[in-house]
N, CA, C and O of each residue as an XYZ file, in Angstrom:
960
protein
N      78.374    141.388    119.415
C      79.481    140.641    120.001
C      79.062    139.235    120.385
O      79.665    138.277    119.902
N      77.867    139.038    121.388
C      77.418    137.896    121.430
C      77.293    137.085    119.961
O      77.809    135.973    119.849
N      76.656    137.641    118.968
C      76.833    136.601    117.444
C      78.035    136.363    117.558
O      78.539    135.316    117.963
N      78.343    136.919    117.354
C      80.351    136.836    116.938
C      80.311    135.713    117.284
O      80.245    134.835    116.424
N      80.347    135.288    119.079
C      80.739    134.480    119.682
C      80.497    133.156    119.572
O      81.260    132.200    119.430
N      78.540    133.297    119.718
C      78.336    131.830    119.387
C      78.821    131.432    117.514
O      79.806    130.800    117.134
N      78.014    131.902    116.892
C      79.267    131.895    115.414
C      80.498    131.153    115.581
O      80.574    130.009    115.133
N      81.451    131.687    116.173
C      82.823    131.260    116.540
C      82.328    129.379    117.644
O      82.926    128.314    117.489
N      81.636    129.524    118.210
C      81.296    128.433    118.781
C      80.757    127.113    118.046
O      81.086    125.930    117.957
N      80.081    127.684    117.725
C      79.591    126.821    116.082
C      80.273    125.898    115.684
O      80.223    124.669    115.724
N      81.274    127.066    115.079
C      81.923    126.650    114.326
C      83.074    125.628    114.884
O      83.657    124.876    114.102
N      83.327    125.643    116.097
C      84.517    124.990    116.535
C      83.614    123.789    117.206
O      84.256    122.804    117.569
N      82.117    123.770    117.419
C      81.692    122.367    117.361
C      81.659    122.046    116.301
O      82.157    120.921    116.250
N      81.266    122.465    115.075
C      80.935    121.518    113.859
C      82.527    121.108    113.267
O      82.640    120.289    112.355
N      83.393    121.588    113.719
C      84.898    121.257    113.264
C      85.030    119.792    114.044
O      85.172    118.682    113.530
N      84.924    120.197    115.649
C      84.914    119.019    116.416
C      84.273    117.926    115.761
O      85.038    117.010    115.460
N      82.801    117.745    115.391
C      82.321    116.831    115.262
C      82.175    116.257    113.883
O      81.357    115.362    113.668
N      83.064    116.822    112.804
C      83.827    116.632    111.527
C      85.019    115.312    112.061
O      84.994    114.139    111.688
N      86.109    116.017    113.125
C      87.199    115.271    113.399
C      86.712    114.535    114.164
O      87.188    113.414    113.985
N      85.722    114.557    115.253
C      85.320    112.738    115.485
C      84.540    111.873    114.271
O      84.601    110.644    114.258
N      84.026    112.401    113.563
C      83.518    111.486    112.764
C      84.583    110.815    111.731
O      84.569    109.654    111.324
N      85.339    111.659    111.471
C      86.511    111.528    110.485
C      87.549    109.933    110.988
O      88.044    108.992    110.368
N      87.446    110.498    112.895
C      88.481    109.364    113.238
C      87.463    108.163    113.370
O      87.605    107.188    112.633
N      86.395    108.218    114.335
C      85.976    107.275    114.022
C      85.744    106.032    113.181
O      85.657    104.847    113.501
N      85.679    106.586    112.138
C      85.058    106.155    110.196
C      86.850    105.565    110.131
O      87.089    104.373    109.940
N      88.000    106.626    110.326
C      89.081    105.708    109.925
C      89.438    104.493    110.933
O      89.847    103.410    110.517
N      89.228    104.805    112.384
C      89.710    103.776    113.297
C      88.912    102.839    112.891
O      89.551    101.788    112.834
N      87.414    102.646    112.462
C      86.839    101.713    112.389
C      87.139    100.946    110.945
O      87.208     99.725    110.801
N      87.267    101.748    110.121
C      88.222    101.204    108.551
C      89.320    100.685    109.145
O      89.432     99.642    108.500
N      90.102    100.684    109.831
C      91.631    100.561    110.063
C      91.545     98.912    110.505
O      92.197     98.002    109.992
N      90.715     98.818    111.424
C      90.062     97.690    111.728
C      89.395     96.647    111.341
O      89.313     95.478    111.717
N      88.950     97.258    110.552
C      88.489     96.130    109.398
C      89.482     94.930    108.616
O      90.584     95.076    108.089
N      88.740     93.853    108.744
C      89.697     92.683    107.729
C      89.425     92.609    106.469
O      88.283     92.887    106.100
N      90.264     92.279    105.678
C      91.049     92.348    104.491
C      89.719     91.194    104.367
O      89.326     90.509    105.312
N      89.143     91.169    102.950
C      88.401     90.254    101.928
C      88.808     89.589    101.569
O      88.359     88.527    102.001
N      89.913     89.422    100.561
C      91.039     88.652     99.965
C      92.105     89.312     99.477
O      92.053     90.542     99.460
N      93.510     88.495     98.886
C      94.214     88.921     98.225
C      94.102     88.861     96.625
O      93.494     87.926     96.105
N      94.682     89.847     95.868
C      94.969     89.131     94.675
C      96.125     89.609     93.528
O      96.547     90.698     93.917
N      96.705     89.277     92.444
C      97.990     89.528     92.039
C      97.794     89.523     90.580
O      97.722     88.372     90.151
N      97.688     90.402     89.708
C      97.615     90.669     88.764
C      99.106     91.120     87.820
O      99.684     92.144     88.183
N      99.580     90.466     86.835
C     100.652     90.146     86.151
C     100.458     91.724     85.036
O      99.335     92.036     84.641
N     101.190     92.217     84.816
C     101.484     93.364     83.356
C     102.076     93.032     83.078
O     102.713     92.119     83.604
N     102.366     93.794     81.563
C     103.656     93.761     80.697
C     103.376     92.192     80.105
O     102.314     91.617     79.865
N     104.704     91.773     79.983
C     105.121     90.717     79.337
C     104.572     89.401     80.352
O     105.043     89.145     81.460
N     103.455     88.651     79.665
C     102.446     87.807     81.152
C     103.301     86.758     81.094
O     103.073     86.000     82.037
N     104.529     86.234     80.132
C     104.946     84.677     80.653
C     104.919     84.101     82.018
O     105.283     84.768     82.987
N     104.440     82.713     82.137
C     104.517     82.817     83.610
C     105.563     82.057     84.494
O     105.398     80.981     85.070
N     106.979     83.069     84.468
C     108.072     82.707     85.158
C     107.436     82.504     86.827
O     108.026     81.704     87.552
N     106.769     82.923     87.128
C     105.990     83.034     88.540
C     104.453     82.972     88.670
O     103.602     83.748     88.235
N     104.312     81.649     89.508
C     102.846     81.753     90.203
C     102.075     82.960     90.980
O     102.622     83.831     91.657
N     100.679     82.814     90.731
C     100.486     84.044     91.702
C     100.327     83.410     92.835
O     100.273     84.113     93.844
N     100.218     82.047     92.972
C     100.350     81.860     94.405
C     102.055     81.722     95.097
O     102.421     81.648     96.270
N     102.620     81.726     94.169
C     104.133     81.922     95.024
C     104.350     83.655     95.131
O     105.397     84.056     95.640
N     103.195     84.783     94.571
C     103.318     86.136     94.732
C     102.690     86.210     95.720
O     102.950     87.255     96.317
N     102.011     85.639     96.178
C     100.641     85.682     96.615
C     100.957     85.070     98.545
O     100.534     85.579     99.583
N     101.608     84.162     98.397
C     102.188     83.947     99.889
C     103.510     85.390    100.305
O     103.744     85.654    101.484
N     104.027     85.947     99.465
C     104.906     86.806     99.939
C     104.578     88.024    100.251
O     105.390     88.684    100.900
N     102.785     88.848     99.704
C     102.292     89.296     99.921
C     101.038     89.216    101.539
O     100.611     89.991    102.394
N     100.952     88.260    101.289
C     100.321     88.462    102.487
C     101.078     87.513    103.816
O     100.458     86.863    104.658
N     102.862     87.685    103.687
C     103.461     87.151    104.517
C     103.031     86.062    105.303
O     102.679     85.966    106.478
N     103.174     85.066    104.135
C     102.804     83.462    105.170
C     101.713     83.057    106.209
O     101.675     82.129    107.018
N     100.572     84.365    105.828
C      99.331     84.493    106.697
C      98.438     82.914    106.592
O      99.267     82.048    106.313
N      97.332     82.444    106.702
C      96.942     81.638    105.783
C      95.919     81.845    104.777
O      95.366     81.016    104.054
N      95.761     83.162    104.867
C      95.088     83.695    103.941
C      94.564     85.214    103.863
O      93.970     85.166    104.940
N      94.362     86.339    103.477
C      94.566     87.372    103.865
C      93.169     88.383    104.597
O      93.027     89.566    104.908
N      92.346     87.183    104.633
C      90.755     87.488    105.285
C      91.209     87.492    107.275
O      90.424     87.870    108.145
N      92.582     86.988    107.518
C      92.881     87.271    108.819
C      94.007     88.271    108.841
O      94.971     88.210    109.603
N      93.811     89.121    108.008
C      94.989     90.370    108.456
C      94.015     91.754    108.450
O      93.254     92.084    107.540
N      94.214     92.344    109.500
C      93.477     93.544    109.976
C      94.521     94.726    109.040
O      95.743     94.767    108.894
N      93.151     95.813    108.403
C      94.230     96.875    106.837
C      95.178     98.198    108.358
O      95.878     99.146    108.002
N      94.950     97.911    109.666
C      95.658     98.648    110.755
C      97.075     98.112    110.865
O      98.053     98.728    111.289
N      97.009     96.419    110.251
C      98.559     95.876    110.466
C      99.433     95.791    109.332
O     100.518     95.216    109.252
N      98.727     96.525    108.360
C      99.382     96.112    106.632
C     100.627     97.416    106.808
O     100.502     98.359    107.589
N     101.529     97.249    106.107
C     102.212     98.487    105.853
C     103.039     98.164    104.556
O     104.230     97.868    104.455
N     102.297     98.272    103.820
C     102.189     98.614    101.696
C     103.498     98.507    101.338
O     104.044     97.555    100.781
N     104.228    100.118    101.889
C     105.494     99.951    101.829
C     106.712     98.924    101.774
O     107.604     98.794    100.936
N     106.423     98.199    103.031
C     107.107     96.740    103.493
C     106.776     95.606    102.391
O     107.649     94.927    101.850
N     105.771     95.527    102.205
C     105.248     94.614    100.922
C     105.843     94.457     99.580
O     106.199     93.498     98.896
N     105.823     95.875     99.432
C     106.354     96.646     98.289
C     107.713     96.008     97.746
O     108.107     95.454     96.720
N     108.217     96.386     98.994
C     109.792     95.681     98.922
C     109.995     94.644     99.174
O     111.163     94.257     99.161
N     109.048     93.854     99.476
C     109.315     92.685     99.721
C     109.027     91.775     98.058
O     109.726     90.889     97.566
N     108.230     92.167     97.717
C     107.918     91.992     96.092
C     109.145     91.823     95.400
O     109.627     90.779     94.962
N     109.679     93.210     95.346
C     110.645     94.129     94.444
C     112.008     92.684     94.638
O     112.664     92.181     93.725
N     112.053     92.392     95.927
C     113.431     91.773     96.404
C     113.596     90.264     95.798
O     114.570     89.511     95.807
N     112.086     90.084     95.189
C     112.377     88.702     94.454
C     112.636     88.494     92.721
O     112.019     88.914     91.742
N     113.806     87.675     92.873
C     114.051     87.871     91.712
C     113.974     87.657     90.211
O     114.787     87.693     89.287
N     112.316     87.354     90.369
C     112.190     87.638     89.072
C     111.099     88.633     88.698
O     110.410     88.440     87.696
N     110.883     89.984     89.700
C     109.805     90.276     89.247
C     110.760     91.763     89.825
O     111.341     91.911     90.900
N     110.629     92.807     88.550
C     110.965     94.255     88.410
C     110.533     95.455     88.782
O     111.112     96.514     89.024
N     109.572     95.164     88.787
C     108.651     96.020     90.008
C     107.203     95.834     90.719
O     106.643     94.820     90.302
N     106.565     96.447     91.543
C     105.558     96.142     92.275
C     104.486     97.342     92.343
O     104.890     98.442     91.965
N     103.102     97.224     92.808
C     102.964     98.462     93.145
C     101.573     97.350     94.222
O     101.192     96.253     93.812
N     101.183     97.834     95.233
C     100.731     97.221     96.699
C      99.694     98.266     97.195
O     100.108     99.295     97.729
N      98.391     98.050     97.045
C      97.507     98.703     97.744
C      96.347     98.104     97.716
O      96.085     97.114     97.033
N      95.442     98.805     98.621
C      94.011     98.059     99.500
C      92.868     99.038     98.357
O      93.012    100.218     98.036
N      92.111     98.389     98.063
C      91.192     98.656     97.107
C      89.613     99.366     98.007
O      89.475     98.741     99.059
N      88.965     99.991     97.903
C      88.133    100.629     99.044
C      86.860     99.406     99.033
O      85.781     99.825     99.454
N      86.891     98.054     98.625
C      86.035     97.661     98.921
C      86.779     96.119     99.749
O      86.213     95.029     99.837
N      87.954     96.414    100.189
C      89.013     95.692    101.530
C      89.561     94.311    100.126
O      89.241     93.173    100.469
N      89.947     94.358     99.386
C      91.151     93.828     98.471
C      92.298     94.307     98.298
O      92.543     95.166     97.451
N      93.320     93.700     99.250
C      95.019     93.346     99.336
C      95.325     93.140     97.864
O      95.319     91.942     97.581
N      95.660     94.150     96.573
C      96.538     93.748     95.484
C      97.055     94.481     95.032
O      97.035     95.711     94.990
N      97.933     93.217     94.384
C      99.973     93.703     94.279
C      99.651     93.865     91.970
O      98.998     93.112     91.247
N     100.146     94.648     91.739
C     100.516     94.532     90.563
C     101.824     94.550     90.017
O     102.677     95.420     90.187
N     101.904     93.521     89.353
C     103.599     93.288     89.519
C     103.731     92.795     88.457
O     103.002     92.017     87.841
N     105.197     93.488     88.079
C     105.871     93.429     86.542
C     106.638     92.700     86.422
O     107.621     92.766     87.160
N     106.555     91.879     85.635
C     108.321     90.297     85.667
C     109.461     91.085     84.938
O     109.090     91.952     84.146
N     110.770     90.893     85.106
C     112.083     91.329     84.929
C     111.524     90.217     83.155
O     110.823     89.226     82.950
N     112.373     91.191     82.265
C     112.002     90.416     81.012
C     113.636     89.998     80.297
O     114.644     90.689     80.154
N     113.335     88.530     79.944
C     115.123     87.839     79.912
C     115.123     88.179     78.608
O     114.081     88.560     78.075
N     116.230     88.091     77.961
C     116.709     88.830     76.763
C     117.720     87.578     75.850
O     117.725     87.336     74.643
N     118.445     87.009     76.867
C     119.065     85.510     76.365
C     119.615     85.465     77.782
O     119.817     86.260     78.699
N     119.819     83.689     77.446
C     119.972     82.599     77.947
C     121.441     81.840     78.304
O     121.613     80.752     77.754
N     122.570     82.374     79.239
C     123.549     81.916     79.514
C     123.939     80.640     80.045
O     123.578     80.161     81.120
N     124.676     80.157     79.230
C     125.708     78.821     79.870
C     127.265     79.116     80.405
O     128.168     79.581     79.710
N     127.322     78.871     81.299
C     128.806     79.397     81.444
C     129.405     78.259     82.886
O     128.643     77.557     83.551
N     130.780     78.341     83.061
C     131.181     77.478     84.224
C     130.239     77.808     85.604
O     130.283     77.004     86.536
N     129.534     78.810     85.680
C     128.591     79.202     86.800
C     127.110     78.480     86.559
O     126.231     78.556     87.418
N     126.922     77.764     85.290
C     125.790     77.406     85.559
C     125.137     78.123     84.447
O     125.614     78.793     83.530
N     123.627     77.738     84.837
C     122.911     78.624     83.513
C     121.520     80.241     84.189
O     120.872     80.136     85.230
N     121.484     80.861     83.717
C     120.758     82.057     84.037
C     120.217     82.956     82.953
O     120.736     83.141     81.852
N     119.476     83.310     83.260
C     119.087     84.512     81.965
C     119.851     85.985     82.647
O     120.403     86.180     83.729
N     119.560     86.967     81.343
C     120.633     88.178     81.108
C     118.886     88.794     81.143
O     118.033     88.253     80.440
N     118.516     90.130     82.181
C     117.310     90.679     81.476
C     117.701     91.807     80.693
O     118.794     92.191     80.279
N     116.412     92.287     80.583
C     116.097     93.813     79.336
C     117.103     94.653     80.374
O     117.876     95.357     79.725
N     117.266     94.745     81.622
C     118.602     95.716     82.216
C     119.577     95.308     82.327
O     120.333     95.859     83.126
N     120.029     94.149     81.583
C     121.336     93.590     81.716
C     121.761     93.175     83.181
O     122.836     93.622     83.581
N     121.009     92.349     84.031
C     121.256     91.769     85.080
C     121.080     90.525     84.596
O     120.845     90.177     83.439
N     121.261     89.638     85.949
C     121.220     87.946     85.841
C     120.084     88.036     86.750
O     119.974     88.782     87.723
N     119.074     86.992     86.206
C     117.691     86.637     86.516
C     117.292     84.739     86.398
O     117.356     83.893     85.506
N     117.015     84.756     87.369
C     116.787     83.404     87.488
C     116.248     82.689     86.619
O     115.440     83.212     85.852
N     116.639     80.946     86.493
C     115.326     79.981     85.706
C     114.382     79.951     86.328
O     114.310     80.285     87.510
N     113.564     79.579     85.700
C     112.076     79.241     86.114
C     111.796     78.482     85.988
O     112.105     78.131     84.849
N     110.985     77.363     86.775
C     110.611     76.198     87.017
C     109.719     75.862     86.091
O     109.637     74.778     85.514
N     108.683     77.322     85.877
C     107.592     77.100     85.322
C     107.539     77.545     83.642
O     106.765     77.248     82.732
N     108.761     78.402     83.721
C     108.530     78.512     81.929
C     109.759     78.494     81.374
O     110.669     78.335     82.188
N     110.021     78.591     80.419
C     111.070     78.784     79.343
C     110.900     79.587     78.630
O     109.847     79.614     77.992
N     112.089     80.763     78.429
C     111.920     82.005     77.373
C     112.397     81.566     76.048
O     113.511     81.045     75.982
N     111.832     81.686     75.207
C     112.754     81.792     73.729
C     113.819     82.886     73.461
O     113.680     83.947     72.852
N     114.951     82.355     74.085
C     115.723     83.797     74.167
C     117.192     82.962     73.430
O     117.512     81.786     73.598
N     117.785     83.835     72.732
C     119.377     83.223     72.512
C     119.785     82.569     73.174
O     119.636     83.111     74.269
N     120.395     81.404     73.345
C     121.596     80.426     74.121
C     122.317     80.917     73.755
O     122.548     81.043     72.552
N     123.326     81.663     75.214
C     124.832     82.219     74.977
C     125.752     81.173     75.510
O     125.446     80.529     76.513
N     126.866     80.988     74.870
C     127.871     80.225     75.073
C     128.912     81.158     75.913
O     129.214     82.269     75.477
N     129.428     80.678     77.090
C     131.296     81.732     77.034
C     130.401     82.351     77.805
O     130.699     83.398     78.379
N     132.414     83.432     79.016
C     132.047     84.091     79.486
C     131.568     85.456     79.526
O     131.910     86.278     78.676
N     130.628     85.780     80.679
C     130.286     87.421     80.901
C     130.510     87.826     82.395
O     130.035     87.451     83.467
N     131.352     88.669     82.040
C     132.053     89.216     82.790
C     131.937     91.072     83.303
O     131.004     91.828     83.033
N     132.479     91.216     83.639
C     132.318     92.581     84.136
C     132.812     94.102     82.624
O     132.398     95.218     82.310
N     133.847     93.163     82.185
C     134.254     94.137     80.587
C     133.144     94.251     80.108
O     132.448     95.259     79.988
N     132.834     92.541     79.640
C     132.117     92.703     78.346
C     130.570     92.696     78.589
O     129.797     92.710     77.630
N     129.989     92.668     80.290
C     128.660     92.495     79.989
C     127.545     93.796     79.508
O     126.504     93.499     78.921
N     127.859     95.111     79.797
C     127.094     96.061     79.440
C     127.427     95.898     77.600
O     126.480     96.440     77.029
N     128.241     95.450     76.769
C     128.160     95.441     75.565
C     127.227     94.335     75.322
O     126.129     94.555     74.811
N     127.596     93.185     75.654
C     126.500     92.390     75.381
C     125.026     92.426     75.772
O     124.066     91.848     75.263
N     125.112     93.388     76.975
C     123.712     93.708     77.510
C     122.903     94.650     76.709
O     121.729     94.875     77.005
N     123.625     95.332     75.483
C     123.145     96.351     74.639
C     123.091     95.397     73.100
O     122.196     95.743     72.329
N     123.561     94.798     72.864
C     123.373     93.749     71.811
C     122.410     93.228     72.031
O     121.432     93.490     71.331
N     122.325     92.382     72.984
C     121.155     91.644     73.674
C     119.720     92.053     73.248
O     118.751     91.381     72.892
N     119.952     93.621     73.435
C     118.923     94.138     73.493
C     118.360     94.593     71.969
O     117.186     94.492     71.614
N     119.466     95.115     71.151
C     118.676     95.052     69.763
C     118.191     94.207     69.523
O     117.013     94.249     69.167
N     118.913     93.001     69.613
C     118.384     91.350     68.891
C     116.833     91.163     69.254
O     115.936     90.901     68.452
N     116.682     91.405     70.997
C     115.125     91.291     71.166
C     114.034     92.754     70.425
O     112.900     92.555     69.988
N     114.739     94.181     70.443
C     113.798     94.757     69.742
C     113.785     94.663     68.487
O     112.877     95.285     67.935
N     114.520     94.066     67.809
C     114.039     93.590     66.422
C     113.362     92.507     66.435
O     113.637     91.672     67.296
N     112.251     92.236     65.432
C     111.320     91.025     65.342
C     112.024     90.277     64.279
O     112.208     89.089     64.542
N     112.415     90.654     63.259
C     113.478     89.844     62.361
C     114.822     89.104     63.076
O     115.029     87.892     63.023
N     115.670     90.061     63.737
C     116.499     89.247     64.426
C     116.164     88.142     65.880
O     116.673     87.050     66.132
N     114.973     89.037     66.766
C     114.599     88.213     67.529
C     114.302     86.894     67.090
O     115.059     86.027     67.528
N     113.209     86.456     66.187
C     113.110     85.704     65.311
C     114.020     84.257     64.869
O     113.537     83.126     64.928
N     115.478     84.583     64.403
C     116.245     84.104     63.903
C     117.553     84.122     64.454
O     118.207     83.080     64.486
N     118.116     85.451     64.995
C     119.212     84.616     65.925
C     119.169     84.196     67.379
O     119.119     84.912     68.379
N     119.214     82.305     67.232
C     119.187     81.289     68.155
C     119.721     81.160     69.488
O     119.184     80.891     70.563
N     121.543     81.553     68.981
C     122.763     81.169     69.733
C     123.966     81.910     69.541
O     124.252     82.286     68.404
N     124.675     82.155     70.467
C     125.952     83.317     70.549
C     127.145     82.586     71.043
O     126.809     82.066     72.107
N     128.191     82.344     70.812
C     129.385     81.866     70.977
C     130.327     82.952     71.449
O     130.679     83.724     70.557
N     130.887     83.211     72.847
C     131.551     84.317     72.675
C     132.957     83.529     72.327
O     132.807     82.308     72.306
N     134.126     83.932     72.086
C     134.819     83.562     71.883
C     135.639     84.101     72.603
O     135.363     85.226     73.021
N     137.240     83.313     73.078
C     138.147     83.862     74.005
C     138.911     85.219     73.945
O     139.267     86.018     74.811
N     139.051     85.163     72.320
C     139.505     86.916     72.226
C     138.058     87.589     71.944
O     138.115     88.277     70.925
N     137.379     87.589     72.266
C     135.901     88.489     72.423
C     135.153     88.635     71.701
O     134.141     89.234     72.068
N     135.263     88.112     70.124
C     134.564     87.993     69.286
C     133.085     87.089     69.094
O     132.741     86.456     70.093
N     132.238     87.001     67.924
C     131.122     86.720     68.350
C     131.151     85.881     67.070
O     131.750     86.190     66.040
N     130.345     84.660     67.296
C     129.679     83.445     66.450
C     128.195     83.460     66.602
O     128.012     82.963     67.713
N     127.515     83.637     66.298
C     126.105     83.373     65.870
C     125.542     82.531     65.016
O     125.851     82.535     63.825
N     124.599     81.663     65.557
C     123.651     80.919     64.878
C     122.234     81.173     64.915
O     121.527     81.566     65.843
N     121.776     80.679     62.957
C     120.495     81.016     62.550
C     119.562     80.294     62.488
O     119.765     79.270     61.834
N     118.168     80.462     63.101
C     117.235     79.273     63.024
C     117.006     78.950     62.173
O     116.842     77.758     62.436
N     116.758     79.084     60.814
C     116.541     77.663     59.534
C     117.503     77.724     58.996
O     117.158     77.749     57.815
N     119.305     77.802     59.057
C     120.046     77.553     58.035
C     121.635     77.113     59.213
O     121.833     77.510     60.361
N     122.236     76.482     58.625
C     123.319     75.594     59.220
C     124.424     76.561     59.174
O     125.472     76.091     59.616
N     124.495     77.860     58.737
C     125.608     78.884     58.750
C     125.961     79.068     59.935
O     125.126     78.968     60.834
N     127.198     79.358     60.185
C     127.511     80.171     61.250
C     128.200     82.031     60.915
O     128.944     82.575     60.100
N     127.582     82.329     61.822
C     127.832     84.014     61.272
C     129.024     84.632     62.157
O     128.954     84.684     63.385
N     129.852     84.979     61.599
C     130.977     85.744     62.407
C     131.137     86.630     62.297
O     131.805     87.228     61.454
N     130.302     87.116     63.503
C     130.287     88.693     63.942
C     131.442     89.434     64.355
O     131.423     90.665     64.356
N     131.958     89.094     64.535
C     133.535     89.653     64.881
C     133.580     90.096     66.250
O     133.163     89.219     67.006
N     133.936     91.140     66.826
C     133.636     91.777     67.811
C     132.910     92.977     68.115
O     132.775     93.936     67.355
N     132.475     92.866     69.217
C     130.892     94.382     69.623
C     131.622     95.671     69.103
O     132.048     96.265     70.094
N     131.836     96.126     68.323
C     131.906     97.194     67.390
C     130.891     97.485     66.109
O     130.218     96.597     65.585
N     130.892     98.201     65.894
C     129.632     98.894     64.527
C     128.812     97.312     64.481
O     129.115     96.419     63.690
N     127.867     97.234     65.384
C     126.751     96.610     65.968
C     125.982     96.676     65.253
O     125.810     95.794     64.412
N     125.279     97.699     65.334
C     124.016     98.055     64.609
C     123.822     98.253     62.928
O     122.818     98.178     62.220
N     125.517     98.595     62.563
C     125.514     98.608     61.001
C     125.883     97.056     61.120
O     125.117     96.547     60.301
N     126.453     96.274     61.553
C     127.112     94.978     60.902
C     125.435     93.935     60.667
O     125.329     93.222     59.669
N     124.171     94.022     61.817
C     122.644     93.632     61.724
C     122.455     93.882     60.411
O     122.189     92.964     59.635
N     122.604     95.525     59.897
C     121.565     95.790     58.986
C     122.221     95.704     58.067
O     121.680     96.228     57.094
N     123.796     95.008     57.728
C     124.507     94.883     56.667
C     123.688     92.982     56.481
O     123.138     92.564     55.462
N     123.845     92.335     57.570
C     123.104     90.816     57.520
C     121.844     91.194     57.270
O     121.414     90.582     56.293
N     120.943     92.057     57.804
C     119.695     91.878     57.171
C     119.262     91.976     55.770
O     118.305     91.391     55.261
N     119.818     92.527     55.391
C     119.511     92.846     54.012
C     120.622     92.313     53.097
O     120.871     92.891     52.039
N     121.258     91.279     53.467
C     121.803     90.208     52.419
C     121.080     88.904     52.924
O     120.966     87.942     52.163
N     120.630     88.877     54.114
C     119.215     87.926     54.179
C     118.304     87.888     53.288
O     117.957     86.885     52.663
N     117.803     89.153     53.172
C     116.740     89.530     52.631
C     116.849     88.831     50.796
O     116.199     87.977     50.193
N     117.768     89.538     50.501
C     117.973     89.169     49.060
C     118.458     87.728     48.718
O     118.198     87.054     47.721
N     119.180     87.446     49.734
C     119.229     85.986     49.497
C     118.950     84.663     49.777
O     119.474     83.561     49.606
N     117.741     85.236     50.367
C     116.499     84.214     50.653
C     116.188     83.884     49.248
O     116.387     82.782     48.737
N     115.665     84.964     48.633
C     114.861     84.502     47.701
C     115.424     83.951     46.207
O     114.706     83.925     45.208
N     116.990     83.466     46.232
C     117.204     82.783     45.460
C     117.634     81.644     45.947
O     118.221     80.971     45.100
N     117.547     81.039     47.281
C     117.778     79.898     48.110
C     119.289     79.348     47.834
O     119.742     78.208     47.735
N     120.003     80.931     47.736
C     121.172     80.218     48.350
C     122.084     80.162     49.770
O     123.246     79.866     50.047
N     120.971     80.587     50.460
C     121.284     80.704     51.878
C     121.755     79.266     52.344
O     122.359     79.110     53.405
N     121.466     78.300     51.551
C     121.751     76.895     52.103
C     122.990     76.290     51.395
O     123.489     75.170     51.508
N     123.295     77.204     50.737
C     125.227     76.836     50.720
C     125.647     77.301     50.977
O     126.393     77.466     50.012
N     126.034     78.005     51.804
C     126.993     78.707     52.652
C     127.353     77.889     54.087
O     126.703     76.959     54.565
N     128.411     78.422     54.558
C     128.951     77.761     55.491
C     128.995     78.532     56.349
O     128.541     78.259     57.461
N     129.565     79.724     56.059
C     129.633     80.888     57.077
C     129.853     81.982     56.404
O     130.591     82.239     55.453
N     128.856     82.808     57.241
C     128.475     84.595     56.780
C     129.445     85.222     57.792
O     129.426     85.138     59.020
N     130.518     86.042     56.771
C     131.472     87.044     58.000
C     130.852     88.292     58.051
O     130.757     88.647     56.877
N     130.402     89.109     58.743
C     130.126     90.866     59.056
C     131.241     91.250     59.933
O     130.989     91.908     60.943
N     132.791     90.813     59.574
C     133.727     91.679     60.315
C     133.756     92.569     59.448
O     133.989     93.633     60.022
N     133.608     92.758     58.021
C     134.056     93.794     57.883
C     132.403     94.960     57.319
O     131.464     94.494     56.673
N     132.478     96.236     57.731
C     130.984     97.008     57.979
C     130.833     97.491     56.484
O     129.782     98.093     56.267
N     131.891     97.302     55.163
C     131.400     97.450     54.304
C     130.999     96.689     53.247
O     130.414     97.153     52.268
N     131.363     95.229     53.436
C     130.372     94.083     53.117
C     130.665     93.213     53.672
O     131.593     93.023     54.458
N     129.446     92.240     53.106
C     129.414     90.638     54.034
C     129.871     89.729     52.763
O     129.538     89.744     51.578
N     130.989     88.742     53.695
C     131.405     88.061     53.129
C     131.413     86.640     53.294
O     131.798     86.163     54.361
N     130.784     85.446     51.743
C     130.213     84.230     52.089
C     131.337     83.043     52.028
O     132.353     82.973     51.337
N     130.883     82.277     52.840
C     132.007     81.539     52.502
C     131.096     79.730     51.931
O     130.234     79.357     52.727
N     131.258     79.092     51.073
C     130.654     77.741     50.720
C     131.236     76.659     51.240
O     130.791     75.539     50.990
């Protein structure tokens, strides 16, 4: 019975002196100051954003992040504070075990380029409006005309083939919407204008233009034409 006991005693010191060492080691980590910050870009690196304009919002207007104790950080708050600017899609915010504050953060990626009575903005890969940038310029379509609440998830899905194709990304420039809703497009090396008609059979009316591209590149008469129609999805029709 006496074993039993001390046994049992033992054991509830060596537990004890597990959980002071445990707190100790964290209160004294907790306490510790931050080394530096730093901000590392993924995905698509254009640089719509400085890391020092990431880089002050992360370590909240500190003057630098060697005076913030990792007891006053709260990741979370950061996190969202990232997320809330608008040009960057997501975040992810944590302390590295050798006391480095960094944010990895993904830029919202623009898809084309709106003009409209509001001014100008980019459209991203989720079909939102995303700011200019001071610091770069996307090669993205110039859209003409409005977007509106009807028509923007169609155009936000157009949008989006044009950039996952490398052929169309490539070559179509500029989008004209037109007042009854139809679509004008322009091509980077040829003076045509293409009349797409309206966002219906989308994806066949591309691959009906691609492949009268294709073939008629190579007898160079792409440069008399005036305008390529794809209203209708079972051929394209030229006009000189």
């Amino acid at each position: 019975m006496k074993l039993f006991n001390w046994s049992n005693i033992r054991l509830v010191l060596m537990f004890t002196l597990v959980v002071f060492l445990f707190s100790f080691t964290s209160n004294r980590n907790a306490n510790r100051k931050l080394i530096k910050s730093t901000v590392v870009f993924v995905g698509d690196v254009s640089p719509f954003l400085r890391q020092e304009t990431v880089n002050k919002l992360l370590i909240e207007n500190k003057k630098d992040a060697s005076s913030i104790q990792k007891v006053n950080l709260d990741l979370n708050k950061l996190e969202k504070i990232l997320d809330a600017q608008e040009m960057i899609e997501k975040s992810d915010v944590f302390v590295s075990i050798d006391g480095v504050l960094k944010a990895v953060v993904k830029q919202k990626t623009p898809i084309a380029r709106v003009f409209d009575e509001g001014g100008s903005f980019y459209i991203d890969y989720k079909g939102n409006r995303m700011p200019l940038s001071a610091n770069f310029t996307a090669r993205v379509p110039l859209v003409l005309g409005g977007i509106n609440k009807k028509n923007n998830e169609d155009l936000a899905d157009l949008f989006r083939i044009i950039y996952d194709d490398a052929f169309l990304k490539k070559n179509i420039i500029g989008i004209q919407i037109m007042p009854n809703g139809s679509l004008i497009m322009l091509n980077r090396n040829f003076d045509y204008q293409i009349d797409f008609g309206r966002m219906i059979n989308v994806e066949r009316k591309f691959k009906n233009y691609k492949a009268f591209f294709q073939k008629a590149v190579l007898d160079s008469t792409l440069y008399k034409y005036k305008k390529i129609d794809l209203r209708f999805t079972e051929q394209v029709v030229c006009t000189k």
